[in-house]
C-alpha positions as CSV (number, residue, x, y, z in Angstrom):
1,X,22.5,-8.3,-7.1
2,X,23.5,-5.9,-4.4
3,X,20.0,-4.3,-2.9
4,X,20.2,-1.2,-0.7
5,X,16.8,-1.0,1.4
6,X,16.5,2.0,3.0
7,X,13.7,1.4,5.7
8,X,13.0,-2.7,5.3
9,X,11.8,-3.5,8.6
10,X,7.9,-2.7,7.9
11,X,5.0,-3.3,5.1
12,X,6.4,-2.6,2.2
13,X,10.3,-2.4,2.4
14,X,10.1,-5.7,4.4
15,X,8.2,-7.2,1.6
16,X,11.1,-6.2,-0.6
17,X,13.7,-7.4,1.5
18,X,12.2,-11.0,2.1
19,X,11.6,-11.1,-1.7
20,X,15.2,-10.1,-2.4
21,X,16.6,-12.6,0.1
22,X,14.5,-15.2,-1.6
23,X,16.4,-14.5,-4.7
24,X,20.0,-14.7,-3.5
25,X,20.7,-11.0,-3.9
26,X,23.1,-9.3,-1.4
27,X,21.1,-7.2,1.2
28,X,21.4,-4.2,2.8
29,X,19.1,-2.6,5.2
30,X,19.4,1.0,6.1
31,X,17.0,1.7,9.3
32,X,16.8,3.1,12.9
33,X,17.4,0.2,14.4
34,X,13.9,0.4,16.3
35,X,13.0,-2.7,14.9
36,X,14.9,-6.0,13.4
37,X,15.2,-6.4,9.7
38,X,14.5,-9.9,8.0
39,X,16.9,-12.8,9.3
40,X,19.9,-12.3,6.5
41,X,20.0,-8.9,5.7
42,X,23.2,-6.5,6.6
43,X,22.1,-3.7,8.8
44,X,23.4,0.0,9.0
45,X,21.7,2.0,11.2
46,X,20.9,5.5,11.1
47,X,18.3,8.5,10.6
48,X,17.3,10.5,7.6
49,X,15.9,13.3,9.6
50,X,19.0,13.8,11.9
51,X,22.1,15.6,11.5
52,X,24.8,13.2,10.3
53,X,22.1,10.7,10.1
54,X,22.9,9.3,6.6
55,X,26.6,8.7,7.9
56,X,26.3,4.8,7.9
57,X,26.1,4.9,4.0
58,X,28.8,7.0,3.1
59,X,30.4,4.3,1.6
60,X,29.6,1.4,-0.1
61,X,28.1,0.6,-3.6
62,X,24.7,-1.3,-5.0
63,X,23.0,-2.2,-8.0
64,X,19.7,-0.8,-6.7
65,X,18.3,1.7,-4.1
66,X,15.0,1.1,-2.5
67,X,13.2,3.9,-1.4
68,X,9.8,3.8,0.8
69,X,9.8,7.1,2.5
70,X,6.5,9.4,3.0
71,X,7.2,12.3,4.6
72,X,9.8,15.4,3.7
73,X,11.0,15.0,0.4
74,X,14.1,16.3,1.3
75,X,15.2,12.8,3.2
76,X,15.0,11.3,-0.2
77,X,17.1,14.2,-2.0
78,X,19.3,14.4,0.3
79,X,19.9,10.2,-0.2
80,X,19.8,10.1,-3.6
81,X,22.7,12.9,-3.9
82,X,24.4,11.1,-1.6
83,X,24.1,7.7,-3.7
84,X,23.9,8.6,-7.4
85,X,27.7,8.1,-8.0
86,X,27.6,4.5,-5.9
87,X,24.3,3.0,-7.2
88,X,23.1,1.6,-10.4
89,X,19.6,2.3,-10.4
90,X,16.9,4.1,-7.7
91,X,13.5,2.9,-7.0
92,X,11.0,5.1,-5.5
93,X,7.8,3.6,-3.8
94,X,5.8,6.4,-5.0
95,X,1.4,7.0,-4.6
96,X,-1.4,7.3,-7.0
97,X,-1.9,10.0,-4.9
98,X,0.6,12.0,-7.0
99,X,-2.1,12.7,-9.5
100,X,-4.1,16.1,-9.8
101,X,-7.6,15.3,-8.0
102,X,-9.6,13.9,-9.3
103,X,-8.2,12.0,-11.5
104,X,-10.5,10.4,-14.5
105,X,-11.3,6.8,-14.2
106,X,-9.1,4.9,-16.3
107,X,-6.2,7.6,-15.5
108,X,-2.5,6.6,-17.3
109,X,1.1,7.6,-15.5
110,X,0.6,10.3,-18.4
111,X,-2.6,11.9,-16.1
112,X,-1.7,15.4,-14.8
113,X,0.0,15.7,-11.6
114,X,0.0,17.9,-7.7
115,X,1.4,21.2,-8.4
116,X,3.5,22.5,-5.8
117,X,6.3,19.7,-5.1
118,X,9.6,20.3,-4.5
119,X,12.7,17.7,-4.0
120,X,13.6,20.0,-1.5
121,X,10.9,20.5,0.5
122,X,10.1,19.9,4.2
123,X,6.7,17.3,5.2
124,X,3.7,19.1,4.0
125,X,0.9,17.1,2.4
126,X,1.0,13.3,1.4
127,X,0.4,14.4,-2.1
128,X,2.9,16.3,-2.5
129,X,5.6,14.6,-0.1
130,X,5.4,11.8,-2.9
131,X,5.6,13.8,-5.6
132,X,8.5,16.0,-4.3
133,X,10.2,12.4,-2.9
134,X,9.5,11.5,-6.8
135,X,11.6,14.3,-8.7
136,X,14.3,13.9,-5.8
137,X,14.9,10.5,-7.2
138,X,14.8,11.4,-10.8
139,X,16.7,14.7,-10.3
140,X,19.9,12.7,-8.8
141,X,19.6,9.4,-10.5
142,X,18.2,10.7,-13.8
143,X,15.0,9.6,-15.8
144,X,17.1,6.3,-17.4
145,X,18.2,5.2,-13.9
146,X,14.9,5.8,-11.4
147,X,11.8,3.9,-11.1
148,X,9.0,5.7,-9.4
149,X,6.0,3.0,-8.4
150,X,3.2,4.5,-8.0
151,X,1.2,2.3,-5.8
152,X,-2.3,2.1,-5.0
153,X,-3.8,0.1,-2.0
154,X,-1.3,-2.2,-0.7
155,X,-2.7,-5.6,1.2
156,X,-1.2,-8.3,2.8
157,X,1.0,-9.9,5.6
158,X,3.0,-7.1,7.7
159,X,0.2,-4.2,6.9
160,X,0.6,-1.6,9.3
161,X,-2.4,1.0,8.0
162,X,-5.2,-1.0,9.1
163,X,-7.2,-2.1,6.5
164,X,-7.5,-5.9,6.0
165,X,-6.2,-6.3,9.6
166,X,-9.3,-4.7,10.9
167,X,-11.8,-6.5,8.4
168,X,-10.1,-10.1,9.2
169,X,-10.1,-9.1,13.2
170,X,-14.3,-8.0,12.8
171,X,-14.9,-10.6,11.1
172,X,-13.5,-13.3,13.0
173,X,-15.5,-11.0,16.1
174,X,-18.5,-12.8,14.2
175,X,-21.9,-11.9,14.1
176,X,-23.7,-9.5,11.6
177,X,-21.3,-7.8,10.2
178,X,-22.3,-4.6,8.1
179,X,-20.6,-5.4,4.2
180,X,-21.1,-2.2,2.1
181,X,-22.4,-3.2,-1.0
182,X,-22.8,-3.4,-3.8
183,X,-21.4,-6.8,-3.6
184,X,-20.1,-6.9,-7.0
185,X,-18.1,-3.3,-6.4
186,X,-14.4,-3.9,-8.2
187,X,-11.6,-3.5,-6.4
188,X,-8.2,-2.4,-7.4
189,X,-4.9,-3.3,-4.8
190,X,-1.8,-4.9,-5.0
191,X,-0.6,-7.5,-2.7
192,X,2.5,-6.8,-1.4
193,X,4.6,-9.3,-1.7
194,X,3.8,-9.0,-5.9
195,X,4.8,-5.5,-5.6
196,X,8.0,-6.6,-3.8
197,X,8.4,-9.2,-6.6
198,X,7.6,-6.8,-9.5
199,X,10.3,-4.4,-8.0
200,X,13.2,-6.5,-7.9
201,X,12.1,-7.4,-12.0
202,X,12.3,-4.0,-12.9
203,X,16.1,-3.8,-11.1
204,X,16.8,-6.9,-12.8
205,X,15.3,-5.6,-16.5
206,X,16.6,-2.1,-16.0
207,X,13.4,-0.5,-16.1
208,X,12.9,3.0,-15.8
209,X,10.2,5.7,-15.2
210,X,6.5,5.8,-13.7
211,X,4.3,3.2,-13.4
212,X,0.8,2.6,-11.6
213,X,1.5,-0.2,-9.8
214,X,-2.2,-1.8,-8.6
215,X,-3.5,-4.7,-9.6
216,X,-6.5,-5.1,-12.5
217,X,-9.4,-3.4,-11.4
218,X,-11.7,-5.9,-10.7
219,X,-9.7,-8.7,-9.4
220,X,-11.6,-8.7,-6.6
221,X,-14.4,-7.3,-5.7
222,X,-16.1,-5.9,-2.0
223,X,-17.9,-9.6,-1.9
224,X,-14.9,-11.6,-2.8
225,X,-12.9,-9.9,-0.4
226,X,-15.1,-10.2,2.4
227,X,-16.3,-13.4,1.6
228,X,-12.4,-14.7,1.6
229,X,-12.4,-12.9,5.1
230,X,-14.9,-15.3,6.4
231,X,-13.3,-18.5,4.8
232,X,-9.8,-17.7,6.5
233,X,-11.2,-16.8,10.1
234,X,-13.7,-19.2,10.3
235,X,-15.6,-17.4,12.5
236,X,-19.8,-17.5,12.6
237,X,-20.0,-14.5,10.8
238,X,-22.9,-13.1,8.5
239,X,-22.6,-10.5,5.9
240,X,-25.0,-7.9,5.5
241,X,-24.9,-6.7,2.2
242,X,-26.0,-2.4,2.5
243,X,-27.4,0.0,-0.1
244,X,-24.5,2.7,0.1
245,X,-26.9,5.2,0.8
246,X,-27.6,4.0,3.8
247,X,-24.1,3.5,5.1
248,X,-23.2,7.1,3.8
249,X,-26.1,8.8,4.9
250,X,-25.6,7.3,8.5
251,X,-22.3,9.6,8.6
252,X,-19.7,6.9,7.8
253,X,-16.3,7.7,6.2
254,X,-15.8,5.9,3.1
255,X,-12.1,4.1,3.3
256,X,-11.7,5.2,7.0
257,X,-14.4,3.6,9.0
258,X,-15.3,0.8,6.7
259,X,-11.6,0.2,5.2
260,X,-10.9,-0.4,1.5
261,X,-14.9,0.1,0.0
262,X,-15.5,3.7,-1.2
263,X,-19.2,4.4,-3.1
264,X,-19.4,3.6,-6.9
265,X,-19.9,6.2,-9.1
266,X,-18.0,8.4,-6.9
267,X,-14.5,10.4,-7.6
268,X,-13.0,8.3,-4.8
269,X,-13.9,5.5,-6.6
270,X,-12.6,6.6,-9.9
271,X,-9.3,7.2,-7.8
272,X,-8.8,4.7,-6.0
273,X,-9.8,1.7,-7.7
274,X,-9.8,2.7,-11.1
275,X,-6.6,3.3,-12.6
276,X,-4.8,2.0,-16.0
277,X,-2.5,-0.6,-14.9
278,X,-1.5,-1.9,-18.3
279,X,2.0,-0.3,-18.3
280,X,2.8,-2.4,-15.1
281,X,0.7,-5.6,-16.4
282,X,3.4,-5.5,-19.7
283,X,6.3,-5.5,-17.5
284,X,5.7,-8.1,-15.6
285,X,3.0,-7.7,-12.8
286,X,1.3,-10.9,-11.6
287,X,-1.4,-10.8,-8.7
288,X,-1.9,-13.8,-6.5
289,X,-5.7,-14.4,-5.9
290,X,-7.5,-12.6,-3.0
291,X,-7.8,-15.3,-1.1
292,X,-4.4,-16.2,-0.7
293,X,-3.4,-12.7,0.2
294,X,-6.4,-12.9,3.2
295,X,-5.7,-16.4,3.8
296,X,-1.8,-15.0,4.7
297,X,-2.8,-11.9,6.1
298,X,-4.6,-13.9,8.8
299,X,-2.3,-16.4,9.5
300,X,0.5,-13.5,9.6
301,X,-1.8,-11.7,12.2
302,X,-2.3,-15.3,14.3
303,X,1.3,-15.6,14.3
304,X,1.9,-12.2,15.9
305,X,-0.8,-12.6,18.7
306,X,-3.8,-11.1,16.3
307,X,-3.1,-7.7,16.7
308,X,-1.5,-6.0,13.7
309,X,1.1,-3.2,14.3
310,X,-0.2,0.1,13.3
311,X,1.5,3.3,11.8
312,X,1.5,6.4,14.5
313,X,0.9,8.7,11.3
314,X,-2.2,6.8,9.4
315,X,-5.5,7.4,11.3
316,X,-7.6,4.6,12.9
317,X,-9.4,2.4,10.7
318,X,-12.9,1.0,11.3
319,X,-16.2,1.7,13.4
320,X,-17.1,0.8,16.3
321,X,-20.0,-1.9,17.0
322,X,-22.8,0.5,18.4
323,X,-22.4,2.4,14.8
324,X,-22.5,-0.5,13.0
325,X,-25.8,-2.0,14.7
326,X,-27.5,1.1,14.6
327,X,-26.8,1.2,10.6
328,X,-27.8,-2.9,10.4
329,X,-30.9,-1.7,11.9
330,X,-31.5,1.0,9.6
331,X,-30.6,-1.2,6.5
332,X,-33.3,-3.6,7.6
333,X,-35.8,-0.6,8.3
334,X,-34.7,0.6,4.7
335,X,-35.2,-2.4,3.6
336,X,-31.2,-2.1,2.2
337,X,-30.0,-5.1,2.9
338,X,-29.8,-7.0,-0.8
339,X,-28.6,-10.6,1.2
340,X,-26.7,-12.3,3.2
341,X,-23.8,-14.3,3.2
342,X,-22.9,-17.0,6.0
């Protein structure tokens, strides 16, 4: 197979490219050339937002298109237009985010979507952006020949958002650490390297259309992540299970400041780990176990000196210690704190 990346040096489209490598396919990254694509992969350089940027891939022809962008739809319309007559099949690395808030626990890809995208459009809202980026890809490639993946979270080696990086590197801090409970609260994500995996199957079995691309909700939950978190770093640390009143009503951000947990019962919640994720599960999604994607994700960050890279357009994850041990303290006032966890 002949793989066009476009991006491949970060997160995701890295995943993809690795994954593809792994299978013998042909690769081609198209990228900036700010950073170095996997070790085996064809570069052309270049950049969608600049005039004459797309030059490098004037010629040349694939199987599949790989597409990870985020920002003005436009950049993928303007690549897709530019491909459809030398590429067998696009795939779009999409968002549950494309879906009309809130959406309904146990939403389908058939759940209403934004209003307001356009294939054309410059960067406006992350929403949107994906779902303009989305009927850019179907409008030049056609509903038979794109693939939109609607992802959820995404965790593992070479995150650059900030979320298990910064729960692996407090953790291993040691200590009390605050753990928003309830313990039992189900998870949905996808480790990335099984989304990189599922993608290249859907090139390979021609699939086509959306698909929430998460894994089940409940394959982990807040304890089993956190918990694996302490097993990797090894560090003295001890969980403090909160009520999630107390966290919210000390001012915290749900997602932001204490990465991945959102309060149950909530739309969030509903949103964000709760979709239908049968479609994908039928066509071939597998999830590794939790603690093997936190058991790589820290030895990923030792390799790179323990600091993860971090996108300049996501915000800052986590709090800081004097906000967590002020809420510790008001969970054990509260009497919040349901146990702990060495």
């Amino acid at each position: 197979m002949r793989l066009l990346m476009l991006g491949g040096t970060h997160f995701a489209g890295r995943a993809v490219v690795e994954a593809a490598l792994g299978r013998g396919w042909d690769v081609t990254v198209f990228h900036r050339g700010q950073h170095e694509p996997p070790a085996g992969a064809r570069s052309l350089l270049g950049d969608r937002t600049a005039p004459e940027g797309l030059a490098a891939l004037a010629e040349g022809e694939w199987d599949a298109v790989v597409d990870t962008w985020s920002a003005a739809p436009r950049a993928v319309r303007d690549t897709a237009r530019l491909l459809r007559g030398r590429a067998g099949r696009y795939v779009y690395v999409s968002s549950c985010s494309v879906y009309a808030w809130p959406p309904a626990a146990g939403y389908t890809e058939e759940a209403p979507l934004v209003e307001g995208a356009a294939a054309d459009a410059e960067q406006t809202e992350y929403a949107e952006d994906k779902r303009g980026g989305e009927l850019a890809a179907v409008e030049a490639f056609g509903a038979d020949r794109s693939v939109l993946v609607r992802a959820g979270l995404i965790l593992g080696p070479y995150e650059d958002v900030g979320r298990l990086p910064w729960w692996l590197a407090r953790i291993a801090r040691g200590g009390a650490v605050l753990a928003p409970g309830p313990r039992d609260l189900p998870l949905q994500y996808v480790d990335v390297r099984d989304l990189a995996e599922w993608v290249l199957g859907a090139v390979e079995r021609e699939l086509s259309g959306p698909y929430n691309l998460i894994g089940p909700r409940g394959h982990a939950t807040m304890g089993s992540l956190l918990e694996a978190c302490v097993a990797a770093t090894g560090g003295p640390a001890e969980l403090r299970w909160t009520d999630p009143d107390v966290v919210l009503d000390a001012g915290i951000e749900p997602w932001v400041q204490l990465p991945v947990w959102v309060p149950p019962g909530s739309e969030l919640h509903d949103a964000l780990h709760g979709a239908d994720v049968s479609k994908a599960l039928a066509a071939g999604l597998r999830c590794r176990p939790v603690a093997e994607t936190v058991a790589d994700t820290w030895r990923w960050l030792q390799d790179i000196g323990g600091t993860a890279p971090h996108r300049p357009d996501r915000p800052e994850k986590g709090i800081g210690p004097e906000l967590e041990a002020k809420v510790l303290a008001a969970a054990e006032e509260a009497d919040g704190v349901s146990g702990t966890t060495p």
